[in-house]
C-alpha positions as CSV (number, residue, x, y, z in Angstrom):
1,X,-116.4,58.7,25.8
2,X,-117.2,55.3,23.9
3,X,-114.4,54.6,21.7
4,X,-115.2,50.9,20.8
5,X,-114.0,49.2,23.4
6,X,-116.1,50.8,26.3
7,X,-119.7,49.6,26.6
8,X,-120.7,53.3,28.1
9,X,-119.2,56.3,29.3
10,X,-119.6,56.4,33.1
11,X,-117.1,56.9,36.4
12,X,-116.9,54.0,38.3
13,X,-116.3,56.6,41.4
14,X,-119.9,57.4,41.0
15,X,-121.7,54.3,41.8
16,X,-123.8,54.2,43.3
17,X,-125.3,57.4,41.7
18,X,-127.9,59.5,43.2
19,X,-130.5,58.1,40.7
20,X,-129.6,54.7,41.2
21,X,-130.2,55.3,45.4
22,X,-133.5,56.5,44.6
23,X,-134.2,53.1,42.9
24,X,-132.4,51.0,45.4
25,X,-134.9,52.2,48.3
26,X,-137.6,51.8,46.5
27,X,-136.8,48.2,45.1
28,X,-135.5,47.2,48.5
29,X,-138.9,48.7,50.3
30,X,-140.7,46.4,48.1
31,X,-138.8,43.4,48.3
32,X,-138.7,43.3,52.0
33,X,-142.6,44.4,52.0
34,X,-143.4,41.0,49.5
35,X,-141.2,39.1,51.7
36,X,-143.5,40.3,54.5
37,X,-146.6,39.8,53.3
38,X,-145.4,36.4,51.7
39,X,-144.0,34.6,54.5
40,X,-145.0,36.8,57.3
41,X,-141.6,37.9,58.9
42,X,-139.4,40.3,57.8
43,X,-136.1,39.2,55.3
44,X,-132.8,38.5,57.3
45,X,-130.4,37.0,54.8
46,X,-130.5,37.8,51.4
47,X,-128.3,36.6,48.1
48,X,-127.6,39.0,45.1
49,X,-126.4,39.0,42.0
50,X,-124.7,41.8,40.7
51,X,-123.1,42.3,36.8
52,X,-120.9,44.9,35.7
53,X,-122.9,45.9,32.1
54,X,-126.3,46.2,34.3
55,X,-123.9,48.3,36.9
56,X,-122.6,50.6,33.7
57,X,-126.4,50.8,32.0
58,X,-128.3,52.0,35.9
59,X,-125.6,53.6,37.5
60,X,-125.8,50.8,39.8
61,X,-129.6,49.6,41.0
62,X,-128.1,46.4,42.1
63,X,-125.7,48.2,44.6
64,X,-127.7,50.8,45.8
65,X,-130.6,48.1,46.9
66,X,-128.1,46.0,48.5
67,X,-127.1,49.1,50.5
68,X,-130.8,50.0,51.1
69,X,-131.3,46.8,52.3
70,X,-128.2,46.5,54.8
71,X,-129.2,50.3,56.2
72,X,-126.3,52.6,54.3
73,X,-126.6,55.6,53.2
74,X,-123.8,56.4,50.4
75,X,-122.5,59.9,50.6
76,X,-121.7,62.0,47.6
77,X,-119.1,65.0,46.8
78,X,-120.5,68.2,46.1
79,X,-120.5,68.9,42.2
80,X,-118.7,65.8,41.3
81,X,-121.2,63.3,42.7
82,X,-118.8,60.9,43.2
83,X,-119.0,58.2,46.3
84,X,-116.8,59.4,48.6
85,X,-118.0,57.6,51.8
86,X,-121.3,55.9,53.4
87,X,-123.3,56.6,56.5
88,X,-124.9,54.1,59.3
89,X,-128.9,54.7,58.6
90,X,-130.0,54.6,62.0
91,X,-132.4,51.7,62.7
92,X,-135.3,54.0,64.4
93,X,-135.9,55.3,61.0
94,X,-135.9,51.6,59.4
95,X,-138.8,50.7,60.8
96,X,-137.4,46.9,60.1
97,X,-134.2,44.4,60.6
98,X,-131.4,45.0,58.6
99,X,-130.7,42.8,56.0
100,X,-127.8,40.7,55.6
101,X,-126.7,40.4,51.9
102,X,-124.3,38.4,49.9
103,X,-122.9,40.0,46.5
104,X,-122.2,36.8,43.8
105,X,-120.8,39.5,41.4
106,X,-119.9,38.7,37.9
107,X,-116.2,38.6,36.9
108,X,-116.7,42.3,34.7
109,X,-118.3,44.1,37.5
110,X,-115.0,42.8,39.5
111,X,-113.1,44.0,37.2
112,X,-114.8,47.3,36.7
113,X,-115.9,48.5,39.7
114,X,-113.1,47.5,42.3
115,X,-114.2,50.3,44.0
116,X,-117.6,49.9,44.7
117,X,-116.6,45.9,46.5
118,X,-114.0,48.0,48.4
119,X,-116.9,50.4,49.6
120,X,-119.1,47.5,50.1
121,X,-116.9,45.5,52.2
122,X,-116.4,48.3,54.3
123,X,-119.6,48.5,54.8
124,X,-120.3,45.5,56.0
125,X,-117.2,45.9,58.9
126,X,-118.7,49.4,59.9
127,X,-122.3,47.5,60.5
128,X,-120.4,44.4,61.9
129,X,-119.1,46.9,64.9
130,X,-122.2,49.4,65.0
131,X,-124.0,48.2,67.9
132,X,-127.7,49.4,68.1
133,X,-130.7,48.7,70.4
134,X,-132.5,45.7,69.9
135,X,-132.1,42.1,67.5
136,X,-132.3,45.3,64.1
137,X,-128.3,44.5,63.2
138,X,-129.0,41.0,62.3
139,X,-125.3,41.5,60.3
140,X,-123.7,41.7,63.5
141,X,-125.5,39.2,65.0
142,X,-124.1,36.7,62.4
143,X,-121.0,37.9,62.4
144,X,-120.1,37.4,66.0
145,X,-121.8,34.2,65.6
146,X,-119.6,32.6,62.5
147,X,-116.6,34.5,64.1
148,X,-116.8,32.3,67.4
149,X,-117.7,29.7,65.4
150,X,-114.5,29.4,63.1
151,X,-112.5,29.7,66.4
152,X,-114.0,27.4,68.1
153,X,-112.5,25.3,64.7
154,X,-108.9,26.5,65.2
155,X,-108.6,29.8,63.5
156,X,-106.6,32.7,64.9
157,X,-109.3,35.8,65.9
158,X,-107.5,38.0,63.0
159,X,-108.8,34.8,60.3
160,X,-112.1,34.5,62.2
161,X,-112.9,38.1,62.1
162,X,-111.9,38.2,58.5
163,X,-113.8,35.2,57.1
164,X,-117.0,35.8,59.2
165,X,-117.2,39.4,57.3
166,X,-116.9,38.1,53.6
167,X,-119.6,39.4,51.9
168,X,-118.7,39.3,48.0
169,X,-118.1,36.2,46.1
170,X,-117.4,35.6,42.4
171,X,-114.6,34.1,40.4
172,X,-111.3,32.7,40.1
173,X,-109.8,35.9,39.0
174,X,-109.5,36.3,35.5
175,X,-112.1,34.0,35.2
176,X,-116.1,34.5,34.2
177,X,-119.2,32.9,34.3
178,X,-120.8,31.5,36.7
179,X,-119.8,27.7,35.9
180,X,-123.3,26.3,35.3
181,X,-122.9,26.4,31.1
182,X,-120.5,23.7,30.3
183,X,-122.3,21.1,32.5
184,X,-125.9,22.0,31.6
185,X,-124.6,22.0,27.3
186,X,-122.5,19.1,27.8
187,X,-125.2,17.3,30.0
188,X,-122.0,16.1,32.8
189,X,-124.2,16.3,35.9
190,X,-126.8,13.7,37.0
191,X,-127.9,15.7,40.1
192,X,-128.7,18.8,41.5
193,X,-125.8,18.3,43.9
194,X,-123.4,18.4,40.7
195,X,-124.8,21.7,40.1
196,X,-124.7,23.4,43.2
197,X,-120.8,22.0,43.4
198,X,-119.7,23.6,39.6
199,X,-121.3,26.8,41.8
200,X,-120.0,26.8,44.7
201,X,-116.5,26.0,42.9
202,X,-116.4,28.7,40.3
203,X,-117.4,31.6,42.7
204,X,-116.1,30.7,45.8
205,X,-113.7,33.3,45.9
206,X,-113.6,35.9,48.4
207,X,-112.9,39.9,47.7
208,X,-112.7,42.9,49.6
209,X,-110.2,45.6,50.7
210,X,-108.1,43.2,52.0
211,X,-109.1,40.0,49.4
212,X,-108.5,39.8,45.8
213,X,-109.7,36.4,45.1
214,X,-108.9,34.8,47.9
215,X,-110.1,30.8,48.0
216,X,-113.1,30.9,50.5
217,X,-115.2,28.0,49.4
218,X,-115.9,27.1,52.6
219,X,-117.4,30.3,53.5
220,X,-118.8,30.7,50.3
221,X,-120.7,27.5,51.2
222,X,-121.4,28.4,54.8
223,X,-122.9,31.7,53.5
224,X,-125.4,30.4,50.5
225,X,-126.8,27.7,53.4
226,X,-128.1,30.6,55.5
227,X,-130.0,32.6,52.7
228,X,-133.5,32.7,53.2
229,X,-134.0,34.6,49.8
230,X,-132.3,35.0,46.0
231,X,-132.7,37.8,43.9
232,X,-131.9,38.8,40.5
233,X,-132.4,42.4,39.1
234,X,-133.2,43.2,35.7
235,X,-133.0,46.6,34.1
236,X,-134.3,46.6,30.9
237,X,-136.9,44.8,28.9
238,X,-134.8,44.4,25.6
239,X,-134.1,41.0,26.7
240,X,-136.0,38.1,28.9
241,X,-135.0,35.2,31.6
242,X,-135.2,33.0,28.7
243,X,-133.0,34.3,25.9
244,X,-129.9,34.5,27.9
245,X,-127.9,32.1,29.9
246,X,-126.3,34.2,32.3
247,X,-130.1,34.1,34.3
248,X,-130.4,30.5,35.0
249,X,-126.6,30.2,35.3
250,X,-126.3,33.3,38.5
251,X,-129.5,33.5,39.5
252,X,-130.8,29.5,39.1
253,X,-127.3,28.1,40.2
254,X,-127.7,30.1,43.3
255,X,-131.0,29.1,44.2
256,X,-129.9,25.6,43.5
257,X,-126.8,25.4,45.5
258,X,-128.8,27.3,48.7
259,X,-131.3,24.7,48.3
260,X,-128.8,21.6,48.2
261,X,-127.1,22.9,50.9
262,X,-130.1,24.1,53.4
263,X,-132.5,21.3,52.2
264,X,-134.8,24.3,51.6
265,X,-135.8,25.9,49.0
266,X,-135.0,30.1,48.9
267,X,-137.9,32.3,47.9
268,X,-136.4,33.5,45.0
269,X,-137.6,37.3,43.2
270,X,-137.2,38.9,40.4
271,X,-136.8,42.7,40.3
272,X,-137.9,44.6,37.4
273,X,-135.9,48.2,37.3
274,X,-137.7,48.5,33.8
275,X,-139.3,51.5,34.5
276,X,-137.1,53.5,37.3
277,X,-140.2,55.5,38.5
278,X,-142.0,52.2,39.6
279,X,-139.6,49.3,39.9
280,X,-141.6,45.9,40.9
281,X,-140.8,43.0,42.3
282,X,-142.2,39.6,41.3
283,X,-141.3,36.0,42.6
284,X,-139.2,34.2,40.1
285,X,-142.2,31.7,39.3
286,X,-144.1,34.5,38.2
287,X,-141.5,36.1,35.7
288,X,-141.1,32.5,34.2
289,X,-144.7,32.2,34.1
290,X,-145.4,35.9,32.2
291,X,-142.3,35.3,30.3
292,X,-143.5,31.9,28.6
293,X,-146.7,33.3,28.0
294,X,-145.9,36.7,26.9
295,X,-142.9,35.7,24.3
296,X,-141.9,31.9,24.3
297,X,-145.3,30.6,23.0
298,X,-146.9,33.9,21.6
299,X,-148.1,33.1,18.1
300,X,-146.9,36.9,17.1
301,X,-142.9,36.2,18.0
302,X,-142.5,32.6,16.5
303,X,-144.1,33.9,13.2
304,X,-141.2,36.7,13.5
305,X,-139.0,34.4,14.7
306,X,-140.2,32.0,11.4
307,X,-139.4,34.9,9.0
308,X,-135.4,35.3,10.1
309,X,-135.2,31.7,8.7
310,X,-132.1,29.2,10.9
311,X,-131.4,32.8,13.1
312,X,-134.8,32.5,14.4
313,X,-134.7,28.5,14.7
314,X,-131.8,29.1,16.8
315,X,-133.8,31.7,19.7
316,X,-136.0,29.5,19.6
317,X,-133.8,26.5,20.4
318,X,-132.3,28.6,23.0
319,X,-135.1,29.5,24.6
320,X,-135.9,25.9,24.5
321,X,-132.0,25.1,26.4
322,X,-132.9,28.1,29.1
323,X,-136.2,26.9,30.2
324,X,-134.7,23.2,30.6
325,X,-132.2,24.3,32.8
326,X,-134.4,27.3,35.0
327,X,-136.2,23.6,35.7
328,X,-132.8,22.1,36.3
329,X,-131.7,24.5,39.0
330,X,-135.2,26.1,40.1
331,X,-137.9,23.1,39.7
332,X,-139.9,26.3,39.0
333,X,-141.4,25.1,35.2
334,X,-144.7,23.4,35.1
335,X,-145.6,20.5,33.0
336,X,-148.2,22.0,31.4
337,X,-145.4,24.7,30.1
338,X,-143.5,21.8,28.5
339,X,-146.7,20.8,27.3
340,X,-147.3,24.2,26.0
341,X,-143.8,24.6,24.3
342,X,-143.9,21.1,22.7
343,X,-147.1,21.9,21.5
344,X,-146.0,25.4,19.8
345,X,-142.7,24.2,18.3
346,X,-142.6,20.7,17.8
347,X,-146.4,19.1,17.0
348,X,-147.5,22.3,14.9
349,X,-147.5,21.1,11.7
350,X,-146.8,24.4,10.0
């Protein structure tokens, strides 16, 4: 149980748990459904960040979706529920390519849930031999094609194979974040390219069963250059995109780094678990957009926010420092929400 130092009670043998996989399909239905009816083929490649508090709080949504997504099917021990292996969905009963995903998991979740990267990475080696019918195992597909690739650069087939089916990214080990703060508060970057870099540097570290933090910022690049898509789960509505900087810094410094490096931008979605029994999924524009509208420049919160005295001034500065840099990393703020925001906290007079 919670004894101060735990954030909840929960056995990180049980993620994802059965809950959690009824979430993940749903969510990952959705998502690949908007992608559909947004660009009018069906999502291939697919980047996801994943954090160890959200993970303890869900049970893991994040996980599950990504698993959903790829065509796995965990498996669960009778009475203890607890993740003892994964099944191959078959891709008759998909009805749709698989996805390939890439984990940027937070340094917490990779200390927490070992496990789980473990299961994930195996995963992704089962589906990189599992040959089906058809161009469905788009995983495969890529594999084979990067694994030829690196040889054809030199590498053994052992490194090839190995590097071809990293999958999870995140930190120097014993290191957090995602890199993005210092340079965005301390205004050292002139260019997107300087962000996408502090990225690519601060998670480009490989893990699996067989990596624990490997260097792999090559692959790390190679990887975020194919994504056609970004997406960033949230699973509560106790907090917004704009009153924390861990958003902009995983979710924007991704979408930023696989638009420097693609010359493309990602579509880019945000996936509200809010309400388990109907999770939606918006594009990131449209979160910004019912964020700043709902909260940021609602009359009702900066009179609240006017009655906590310099706490309040502070959210509100914040808020202020997260929407500058979602436009930094996304381009995804309009002027007329500067406008709106200047307007609500600078030329009021009251």
């Amino acid at each position: 149980l919670p004894i101060g130092r735990n954030f909840y009670s929960v056995d990180s043998r049980s993620i994802p748990t059965p809950a959690a996989w009824e979430l993940g399909q749903a969510s990952a239905e959705q998502l690949v459904l908007r992608h559909l009816q947004d660009q009018g083929d069906y999502l291939r490649t697919l980047g996801l960040s994943v954090w160890g508090t959200a993970t303890m709080r869900t049970g893991g949504d994040d996980i599950a979706q990504a698993f959903a997504l790829m065509g796995v099917r965990p498996v669960w021990a009778t009475g203890s529920h607890r993740v003892t292996d994964f099944e191959i969905i078959p891709n008759f009963l998909m009805n749709r390519p698989r996805v390939d995903v890439t984990l940027r998991v937070s340094g917490f979740f990779r200390d927490a849930f070992p496990n789980v990267i473990k299961l994930f990475d195996a995963a992704v080696n089962a589906l990189a031999d599992h040959q089906e019918p058809g161009e469905t195992n788009s995983i495969r597909k890529r594999i084979l094609d990067d694994q030829a690739q690196l040889a054809e650069q030199g590498l053994s087939s052992e490194q090839a194979q190995q590097q071809s089916r990293w999958r999870v990214f995140g930190s120097k080990p014993g290191a957090y974040g995602a890199g993005l703060q210092g340079l965005i508060d301390e205004r050292c970057w002139d260019n997107a390219e300087d962000l996408a870099e502090a990225y690519i540097n601060w998670g480009g570290y490989a893990y699996g069963q067989q990596d624990e933090g490997t260097e792999a910022f090559g692959t790390f690049e190679h990887r975020l250059g194919q994504l056609e898509a970004v997406v960033q789960n949230q699973d509560n509505r106790e907090h917004d995109l704009l009153d924390s900087d861990d958003y902009y810094q995983f979710q924007g410094g991704m979408t930023n780094a696989v638009t420097s490096l693609s010359g493309q931008a990602p579509q880019v979605y945000h996936g509200d678990h809010a309400n388990p029994s109907a999770p939606k999924i918006r594009t990131l524009k449209e979160e910004l957009n019912r964020v700043i509208r709902s909260r940021v420049v609602n009359p009702k919160w900066i009179n609240a926010m006017r009655r906590h005295g310099y706490k309040g001034a502070f959210e509100m500065a914040a808020t202020v420092d997260y929407l500058f840099a979602y436009d930094a990393t996304t381009q995804l703020i309009d002027d007329y929400q500067c406008q709106l925001v200047t307007d609500s906290y600078l030329l009021d007079a009251e």
